[in-house]
mmCIF file of the N, C-alpha and C atoms, coordinates in Angstrom:
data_MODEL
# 
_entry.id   MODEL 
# 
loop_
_atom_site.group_PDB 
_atom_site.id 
_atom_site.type_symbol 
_atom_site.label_atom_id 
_atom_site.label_alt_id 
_atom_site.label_comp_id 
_atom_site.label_asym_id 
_atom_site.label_entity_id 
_atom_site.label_seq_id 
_atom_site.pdbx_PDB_ins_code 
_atom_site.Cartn_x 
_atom_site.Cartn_y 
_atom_site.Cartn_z 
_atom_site.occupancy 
_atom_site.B_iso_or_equiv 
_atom_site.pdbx_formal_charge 
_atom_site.auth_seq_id 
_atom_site.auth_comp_id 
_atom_site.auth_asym_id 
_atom_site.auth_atom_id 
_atom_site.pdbx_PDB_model_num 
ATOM 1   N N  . UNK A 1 1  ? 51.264 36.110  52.722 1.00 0.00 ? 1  UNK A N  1 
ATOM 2   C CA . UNK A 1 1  ? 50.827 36.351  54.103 1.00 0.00 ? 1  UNK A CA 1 
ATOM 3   C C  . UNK A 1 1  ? 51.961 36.979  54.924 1.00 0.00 ? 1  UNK A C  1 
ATOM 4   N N  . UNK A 1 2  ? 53.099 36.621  55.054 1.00 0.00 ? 2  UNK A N  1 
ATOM 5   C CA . UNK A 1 2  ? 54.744 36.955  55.645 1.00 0.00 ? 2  UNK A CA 1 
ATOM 6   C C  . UNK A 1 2  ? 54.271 38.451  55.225 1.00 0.00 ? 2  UNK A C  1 
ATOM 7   N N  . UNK A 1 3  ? 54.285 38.943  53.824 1.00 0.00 ? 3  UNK A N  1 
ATOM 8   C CA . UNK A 1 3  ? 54.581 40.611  53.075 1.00 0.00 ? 3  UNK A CA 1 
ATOM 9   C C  . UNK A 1 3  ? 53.194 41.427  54.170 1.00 0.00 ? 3  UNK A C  1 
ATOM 10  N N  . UNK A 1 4  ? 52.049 40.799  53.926 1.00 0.00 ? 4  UNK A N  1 
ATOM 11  C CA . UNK A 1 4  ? 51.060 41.522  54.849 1.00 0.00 ? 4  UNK A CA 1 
ATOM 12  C C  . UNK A 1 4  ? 51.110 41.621  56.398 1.00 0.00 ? 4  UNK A C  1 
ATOM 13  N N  . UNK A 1 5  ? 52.062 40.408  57.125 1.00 0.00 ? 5  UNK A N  1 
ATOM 14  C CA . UNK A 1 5  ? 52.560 40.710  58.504 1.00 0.00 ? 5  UNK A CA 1 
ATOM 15  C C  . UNK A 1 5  ? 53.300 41.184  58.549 1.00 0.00 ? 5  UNK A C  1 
ATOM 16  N N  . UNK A 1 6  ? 54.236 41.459  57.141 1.00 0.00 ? 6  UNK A N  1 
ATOM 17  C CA . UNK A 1 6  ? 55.443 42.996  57.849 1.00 0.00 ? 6  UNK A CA 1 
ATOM 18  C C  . UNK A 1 6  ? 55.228 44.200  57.627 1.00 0.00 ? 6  UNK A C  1 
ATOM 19  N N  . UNK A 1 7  ? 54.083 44.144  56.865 1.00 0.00 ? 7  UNK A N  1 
ATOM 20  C CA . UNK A 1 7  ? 53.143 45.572  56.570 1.00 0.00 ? 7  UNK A CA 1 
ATOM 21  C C  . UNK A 1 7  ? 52.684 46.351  57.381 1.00 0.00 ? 7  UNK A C  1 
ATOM 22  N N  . UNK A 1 8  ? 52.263 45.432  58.007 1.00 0.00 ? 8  UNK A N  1 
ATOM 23  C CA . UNK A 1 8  ? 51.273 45.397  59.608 1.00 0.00 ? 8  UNK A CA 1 
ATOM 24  C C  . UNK A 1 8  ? 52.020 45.726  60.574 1.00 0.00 ? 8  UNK A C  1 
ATOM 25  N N  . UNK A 1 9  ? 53.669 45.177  60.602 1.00 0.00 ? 9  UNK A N  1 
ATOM 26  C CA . UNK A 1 9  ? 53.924 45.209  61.804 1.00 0.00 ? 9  UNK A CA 1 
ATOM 27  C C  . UNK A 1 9  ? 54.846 46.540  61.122 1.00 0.00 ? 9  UNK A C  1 
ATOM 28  N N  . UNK A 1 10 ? 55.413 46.651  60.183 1.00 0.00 ? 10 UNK A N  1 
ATOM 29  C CA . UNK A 1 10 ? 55.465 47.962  60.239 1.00 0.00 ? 10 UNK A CA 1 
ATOM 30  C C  . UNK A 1 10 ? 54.755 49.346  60.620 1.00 0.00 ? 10 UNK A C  1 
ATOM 31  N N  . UNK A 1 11 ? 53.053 49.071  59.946 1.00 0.00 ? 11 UNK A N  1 
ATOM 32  C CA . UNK A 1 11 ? 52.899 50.192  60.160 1.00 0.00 ? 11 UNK A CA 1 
ATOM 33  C C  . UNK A 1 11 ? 52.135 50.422  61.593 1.00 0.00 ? 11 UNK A C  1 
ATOM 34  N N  . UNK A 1 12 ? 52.315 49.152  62.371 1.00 0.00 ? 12 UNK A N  1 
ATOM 35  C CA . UNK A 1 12 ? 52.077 49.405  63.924 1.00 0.00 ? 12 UNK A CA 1 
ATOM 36  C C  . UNK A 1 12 ? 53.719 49.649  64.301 1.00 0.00 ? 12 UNK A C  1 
ATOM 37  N N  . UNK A 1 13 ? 54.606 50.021  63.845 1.00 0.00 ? 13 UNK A N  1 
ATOM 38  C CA . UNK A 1 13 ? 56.013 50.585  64.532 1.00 0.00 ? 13 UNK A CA 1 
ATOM 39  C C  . UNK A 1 13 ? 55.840 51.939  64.196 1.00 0.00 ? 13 UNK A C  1 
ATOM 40  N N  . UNK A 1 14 ? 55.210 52.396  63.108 1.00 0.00 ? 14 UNK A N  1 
ATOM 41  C CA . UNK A 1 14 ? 55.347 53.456  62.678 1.00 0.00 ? 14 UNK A CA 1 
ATOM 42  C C  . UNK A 1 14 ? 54.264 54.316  63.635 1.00 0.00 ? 14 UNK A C  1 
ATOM 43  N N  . UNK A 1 15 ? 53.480 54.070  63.473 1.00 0.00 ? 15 UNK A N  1 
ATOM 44  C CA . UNK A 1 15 ? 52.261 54.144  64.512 1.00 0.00 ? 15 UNK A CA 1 
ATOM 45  C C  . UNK A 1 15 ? 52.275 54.665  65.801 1.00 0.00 ? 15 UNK A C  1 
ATOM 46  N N  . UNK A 1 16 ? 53.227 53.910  66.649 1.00 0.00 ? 16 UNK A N  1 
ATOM 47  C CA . UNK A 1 16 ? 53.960 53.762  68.207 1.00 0.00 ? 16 UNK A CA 1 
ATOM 48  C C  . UNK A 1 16 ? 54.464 54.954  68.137 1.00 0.00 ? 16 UNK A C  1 
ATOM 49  N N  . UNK A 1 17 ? 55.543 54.818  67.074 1.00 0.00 ? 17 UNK A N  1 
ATOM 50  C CA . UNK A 1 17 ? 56.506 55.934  66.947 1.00 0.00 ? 17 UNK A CA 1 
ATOM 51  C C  . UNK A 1 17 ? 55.753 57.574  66.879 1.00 0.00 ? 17 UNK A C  1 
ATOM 52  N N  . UNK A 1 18 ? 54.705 57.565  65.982 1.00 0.00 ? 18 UNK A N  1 
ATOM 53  C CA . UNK A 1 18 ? 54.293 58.644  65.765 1.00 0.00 ? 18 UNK A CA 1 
ATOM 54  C C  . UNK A 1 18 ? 53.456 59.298  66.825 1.00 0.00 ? 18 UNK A C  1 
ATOM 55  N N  . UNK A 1 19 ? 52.707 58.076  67.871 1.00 0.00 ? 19 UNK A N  1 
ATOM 56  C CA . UNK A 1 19 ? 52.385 58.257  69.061 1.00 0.00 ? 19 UNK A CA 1 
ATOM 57  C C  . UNK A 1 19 ? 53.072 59.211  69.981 1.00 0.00 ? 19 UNK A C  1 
ATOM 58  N N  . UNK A 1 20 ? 54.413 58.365  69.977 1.00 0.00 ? 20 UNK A N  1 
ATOM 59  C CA . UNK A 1 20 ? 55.049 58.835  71.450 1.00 0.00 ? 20 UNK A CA 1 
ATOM 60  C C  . UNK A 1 20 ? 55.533 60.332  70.897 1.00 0.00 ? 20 UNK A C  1 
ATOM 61  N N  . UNK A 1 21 ? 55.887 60.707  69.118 1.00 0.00 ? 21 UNK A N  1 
ATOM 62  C CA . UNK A 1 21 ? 56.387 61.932  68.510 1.00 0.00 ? 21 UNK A CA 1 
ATOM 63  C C  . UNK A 1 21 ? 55.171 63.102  69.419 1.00 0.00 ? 21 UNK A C  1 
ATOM 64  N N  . UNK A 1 22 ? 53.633 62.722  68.899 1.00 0.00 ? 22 UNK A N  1 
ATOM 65  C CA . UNK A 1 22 ? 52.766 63.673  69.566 1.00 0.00 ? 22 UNK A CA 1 
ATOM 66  C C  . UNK A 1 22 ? 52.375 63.665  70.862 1.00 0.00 ? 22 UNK A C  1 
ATOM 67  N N  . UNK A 1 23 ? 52.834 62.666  71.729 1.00 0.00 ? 23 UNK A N  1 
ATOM 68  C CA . UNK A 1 23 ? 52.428 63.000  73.495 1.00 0.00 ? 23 UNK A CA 1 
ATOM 69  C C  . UNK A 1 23 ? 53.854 63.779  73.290 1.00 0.00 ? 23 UNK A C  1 
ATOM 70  N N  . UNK A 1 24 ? 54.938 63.943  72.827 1.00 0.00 ? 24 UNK A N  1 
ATOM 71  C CA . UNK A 1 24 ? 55.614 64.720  73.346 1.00 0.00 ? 24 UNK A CA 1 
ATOM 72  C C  . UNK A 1 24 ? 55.682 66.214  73.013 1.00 0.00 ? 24 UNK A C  1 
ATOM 73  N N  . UNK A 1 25 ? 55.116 66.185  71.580 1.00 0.00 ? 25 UNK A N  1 
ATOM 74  C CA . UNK A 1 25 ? 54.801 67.308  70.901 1.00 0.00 ? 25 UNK A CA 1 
ATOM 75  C C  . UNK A 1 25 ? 53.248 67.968  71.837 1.00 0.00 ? 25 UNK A C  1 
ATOM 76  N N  . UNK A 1 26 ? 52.205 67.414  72.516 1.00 0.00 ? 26 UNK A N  1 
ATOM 77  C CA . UNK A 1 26 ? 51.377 67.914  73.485 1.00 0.00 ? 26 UNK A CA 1 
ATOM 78  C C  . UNK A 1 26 ? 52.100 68.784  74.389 1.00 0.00 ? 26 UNK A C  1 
ATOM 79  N N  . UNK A 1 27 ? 52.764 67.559  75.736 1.00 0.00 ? 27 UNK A N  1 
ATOM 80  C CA . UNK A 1 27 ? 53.326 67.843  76.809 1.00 0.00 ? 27 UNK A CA 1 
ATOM 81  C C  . UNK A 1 27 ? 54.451 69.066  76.298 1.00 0.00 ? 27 UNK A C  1 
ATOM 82  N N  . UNK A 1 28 ? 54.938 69.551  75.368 1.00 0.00 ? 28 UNK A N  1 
ATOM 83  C CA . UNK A 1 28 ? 55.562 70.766  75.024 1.00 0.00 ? 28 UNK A CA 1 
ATOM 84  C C  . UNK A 1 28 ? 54.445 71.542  74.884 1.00 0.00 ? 28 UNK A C  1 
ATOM 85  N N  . UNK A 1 29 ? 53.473 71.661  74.043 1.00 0.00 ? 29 UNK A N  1 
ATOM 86  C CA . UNK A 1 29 ? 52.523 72.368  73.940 1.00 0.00 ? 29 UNK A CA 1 
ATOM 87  C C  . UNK A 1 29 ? 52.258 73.205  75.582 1.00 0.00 ? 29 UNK A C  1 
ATOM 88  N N  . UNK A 1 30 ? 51.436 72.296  76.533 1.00 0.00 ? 30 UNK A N  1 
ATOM 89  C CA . UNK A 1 30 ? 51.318 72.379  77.424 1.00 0.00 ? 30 UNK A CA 1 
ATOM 90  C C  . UNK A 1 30 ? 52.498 72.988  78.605 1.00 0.00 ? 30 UNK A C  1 
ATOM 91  N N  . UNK A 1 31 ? 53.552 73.015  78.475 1.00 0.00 ? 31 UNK A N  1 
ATOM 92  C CA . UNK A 1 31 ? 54.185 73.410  79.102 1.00 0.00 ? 31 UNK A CA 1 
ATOM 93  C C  . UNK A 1 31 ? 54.318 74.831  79.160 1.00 0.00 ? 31 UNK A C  1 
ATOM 94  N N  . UNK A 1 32 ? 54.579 74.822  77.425 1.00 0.00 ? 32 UNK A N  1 
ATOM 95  C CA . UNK A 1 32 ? 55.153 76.346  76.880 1.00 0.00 ? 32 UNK A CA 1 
ATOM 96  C C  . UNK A 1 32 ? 53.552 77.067  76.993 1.00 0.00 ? 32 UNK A C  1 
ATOM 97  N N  . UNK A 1 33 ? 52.241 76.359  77.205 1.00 0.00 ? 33 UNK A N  1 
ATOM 98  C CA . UNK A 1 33 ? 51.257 77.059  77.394 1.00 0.00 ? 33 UNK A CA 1 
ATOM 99  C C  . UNK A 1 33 ? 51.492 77.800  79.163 1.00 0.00 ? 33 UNK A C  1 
ATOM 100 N N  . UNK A 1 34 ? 51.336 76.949  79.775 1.00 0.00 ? 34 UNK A N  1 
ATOM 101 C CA . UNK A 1 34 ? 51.993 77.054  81.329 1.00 0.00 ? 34 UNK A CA 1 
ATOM 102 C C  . UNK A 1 34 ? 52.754 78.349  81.406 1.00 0.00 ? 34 UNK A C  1 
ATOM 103 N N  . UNK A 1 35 ? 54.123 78.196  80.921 1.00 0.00 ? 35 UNK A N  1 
ATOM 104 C CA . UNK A 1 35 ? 55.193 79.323  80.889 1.00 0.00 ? 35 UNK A CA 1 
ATOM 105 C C  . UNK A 1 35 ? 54.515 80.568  80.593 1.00 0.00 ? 35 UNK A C  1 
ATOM 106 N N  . UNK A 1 36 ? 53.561 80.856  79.474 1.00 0.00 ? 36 UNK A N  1 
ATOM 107 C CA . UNK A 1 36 ? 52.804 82.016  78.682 1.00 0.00 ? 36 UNK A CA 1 
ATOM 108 C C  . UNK A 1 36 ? 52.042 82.169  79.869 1.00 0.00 ? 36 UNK A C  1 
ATOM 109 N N  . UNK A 1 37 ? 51.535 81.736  80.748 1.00 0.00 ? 37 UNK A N  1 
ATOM 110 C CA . UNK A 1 37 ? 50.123 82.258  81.531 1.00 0.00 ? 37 UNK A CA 1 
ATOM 111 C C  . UNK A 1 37 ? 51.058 82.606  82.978 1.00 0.00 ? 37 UNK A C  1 
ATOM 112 N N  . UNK A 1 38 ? 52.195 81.709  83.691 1.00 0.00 ? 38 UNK A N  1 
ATOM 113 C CA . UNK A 1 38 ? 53.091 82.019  84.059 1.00 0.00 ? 38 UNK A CA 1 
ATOM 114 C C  . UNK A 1 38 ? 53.768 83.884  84.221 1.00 0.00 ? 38 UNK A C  1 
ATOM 115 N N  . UNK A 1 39 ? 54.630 83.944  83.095 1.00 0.00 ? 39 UNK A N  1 
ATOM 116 C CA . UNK A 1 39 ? 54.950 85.189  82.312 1.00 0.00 ? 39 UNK A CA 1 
ATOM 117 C C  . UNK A 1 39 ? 54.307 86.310  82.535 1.00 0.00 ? 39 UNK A C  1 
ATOM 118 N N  . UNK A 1 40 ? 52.948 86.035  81.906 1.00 0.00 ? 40 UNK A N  1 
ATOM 119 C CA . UNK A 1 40 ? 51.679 86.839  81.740 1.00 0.00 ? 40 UNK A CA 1 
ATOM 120 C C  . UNK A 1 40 ? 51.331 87.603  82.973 1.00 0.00 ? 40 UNK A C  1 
ATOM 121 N N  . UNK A 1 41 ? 51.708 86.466  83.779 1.00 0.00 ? 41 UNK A N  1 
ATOM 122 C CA . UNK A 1 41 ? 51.416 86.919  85.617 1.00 0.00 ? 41 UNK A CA 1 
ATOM 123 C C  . UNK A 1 41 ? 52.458 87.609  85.908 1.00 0.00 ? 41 UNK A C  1 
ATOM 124 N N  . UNK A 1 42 ? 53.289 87.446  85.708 1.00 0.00 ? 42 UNK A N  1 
ATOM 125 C CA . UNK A 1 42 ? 54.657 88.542  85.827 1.00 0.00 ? 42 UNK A CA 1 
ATOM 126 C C  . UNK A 1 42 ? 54.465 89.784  85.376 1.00 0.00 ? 42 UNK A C  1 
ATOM 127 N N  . UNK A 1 43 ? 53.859 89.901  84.382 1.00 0.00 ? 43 UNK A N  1 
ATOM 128 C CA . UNK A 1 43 ? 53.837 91.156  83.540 1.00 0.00 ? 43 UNK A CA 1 
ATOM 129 C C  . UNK A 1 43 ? 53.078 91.759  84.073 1.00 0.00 ? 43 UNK A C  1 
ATOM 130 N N  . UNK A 1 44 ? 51.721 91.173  84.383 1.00 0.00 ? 44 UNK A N  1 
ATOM 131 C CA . UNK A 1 44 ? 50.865 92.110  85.548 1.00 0.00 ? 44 UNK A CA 1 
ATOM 132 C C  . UNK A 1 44 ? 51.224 92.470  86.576 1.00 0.00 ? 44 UNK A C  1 
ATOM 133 N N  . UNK A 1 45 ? 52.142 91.417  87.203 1.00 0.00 ? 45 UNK A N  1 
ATOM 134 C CA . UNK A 1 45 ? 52.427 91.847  88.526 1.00 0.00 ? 45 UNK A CA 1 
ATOM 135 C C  . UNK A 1 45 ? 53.337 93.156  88.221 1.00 0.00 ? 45 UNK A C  1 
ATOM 136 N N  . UNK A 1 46 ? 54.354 93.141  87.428 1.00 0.00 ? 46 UNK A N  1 
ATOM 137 C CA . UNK A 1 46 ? 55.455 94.458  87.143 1.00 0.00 ? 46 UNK A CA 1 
ATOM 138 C C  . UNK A 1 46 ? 54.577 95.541  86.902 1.00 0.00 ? 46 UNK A C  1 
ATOM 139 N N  . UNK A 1 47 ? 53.261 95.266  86.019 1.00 0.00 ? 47 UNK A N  1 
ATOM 140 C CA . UNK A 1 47 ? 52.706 96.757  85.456 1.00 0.00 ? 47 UNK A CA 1 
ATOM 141 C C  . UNK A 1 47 ? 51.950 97.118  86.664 1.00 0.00 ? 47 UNK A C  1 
ATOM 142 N N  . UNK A 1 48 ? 51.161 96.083  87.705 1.00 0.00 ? 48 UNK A N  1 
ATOM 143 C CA . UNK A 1 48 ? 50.632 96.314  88.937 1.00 0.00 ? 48 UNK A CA 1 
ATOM 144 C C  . UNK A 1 48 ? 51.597 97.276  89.333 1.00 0.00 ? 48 UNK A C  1 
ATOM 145 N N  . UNK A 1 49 ? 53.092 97.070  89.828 1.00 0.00 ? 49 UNK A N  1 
ATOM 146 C CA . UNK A 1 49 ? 53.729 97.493  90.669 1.00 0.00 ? 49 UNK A CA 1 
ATOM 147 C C  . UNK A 1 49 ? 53.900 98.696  90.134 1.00 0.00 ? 49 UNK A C  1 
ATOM 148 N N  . UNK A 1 50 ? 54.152 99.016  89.208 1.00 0.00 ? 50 UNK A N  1 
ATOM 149 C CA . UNK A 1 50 ? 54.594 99.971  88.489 1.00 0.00 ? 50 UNK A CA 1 
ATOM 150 C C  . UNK A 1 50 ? 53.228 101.104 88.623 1.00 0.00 ? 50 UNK A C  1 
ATOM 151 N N  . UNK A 1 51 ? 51.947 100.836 88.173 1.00 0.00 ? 51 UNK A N  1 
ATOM 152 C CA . UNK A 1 51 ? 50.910 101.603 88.073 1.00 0.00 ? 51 UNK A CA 1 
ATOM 153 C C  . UNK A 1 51 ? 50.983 102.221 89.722 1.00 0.00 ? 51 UNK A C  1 
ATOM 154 N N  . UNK A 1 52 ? 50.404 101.316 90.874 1.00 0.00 ? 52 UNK A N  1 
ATOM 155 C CA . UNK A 1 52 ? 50.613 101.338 91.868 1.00 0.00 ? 52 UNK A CA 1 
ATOM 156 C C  . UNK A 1 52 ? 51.449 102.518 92.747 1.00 0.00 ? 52 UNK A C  1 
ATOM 157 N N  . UNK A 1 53 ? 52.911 102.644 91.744 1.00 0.00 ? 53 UNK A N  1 
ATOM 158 C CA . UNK A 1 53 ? 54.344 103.395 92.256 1.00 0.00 ? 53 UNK A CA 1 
ATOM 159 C C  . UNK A 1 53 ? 53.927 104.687 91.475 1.00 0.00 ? 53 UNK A C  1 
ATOM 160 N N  . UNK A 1 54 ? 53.390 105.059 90.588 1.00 0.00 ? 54 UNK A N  1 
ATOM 161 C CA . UNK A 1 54 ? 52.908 106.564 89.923 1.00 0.00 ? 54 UNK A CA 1 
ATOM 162 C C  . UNK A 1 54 ? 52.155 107.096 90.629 1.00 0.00 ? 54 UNK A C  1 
ATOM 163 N N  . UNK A 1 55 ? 51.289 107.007 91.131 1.00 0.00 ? 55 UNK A N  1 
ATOM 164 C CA . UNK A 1 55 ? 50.414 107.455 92.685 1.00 0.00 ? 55 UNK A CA 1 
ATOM 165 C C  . UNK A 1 55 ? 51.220 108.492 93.263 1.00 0.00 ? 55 UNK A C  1 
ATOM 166 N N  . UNK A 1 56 ? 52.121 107.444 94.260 1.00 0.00 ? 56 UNK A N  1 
ATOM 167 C CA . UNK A 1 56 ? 52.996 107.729 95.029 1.00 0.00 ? 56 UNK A CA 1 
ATOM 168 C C  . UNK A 1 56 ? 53.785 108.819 94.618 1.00 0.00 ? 56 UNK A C  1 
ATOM 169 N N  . UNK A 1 57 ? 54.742 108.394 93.362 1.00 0.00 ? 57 UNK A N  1 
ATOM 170 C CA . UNK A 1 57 ? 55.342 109.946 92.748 1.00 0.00 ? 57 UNK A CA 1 
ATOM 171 C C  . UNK A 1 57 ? 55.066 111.047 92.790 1.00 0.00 ? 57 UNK A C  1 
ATOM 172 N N  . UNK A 1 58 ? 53.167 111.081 92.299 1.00 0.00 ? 58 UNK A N  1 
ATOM 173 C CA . UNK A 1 58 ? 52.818 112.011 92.330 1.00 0.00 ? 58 UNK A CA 1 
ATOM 174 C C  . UNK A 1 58 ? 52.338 112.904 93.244 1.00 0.00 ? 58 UNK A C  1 
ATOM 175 N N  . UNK A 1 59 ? 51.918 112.309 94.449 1.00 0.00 ? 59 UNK A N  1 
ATOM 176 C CA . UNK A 1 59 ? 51.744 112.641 95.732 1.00 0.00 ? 59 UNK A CA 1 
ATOM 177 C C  . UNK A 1 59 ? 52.445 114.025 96.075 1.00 0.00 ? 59 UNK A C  1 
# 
């Protein structure tokens, strides 16, 4: 009975552990998703500005 409660309570440590490994492995997910859509908006905004400024040149 002792060998099956340290089984147990191992593989509820292991468990915990592997928990908190993937909320953190998410909340990276999510972030670096953030940053990409972020970015993304940058890039439009530069090619906005940029498209925008060829007009003008050509004027």
């Amino acid at each position: 009975l002792a060998q099956l409660i340290g089984d147990l309570t191992m593989a509820g440590v292991i468990a915990y552990a592997l928990k908190i490994v993937w909320g953190k492995y998410q909340e990276q997910i999510t972030e670096n998703k953030q940053l990409m859509k972020d970015q993304t908006q940058e890039w439009k905004r530069l090619a906005g500005l940029e498209e925008s400024r060829d007009p003008e040149e050509t004027d």
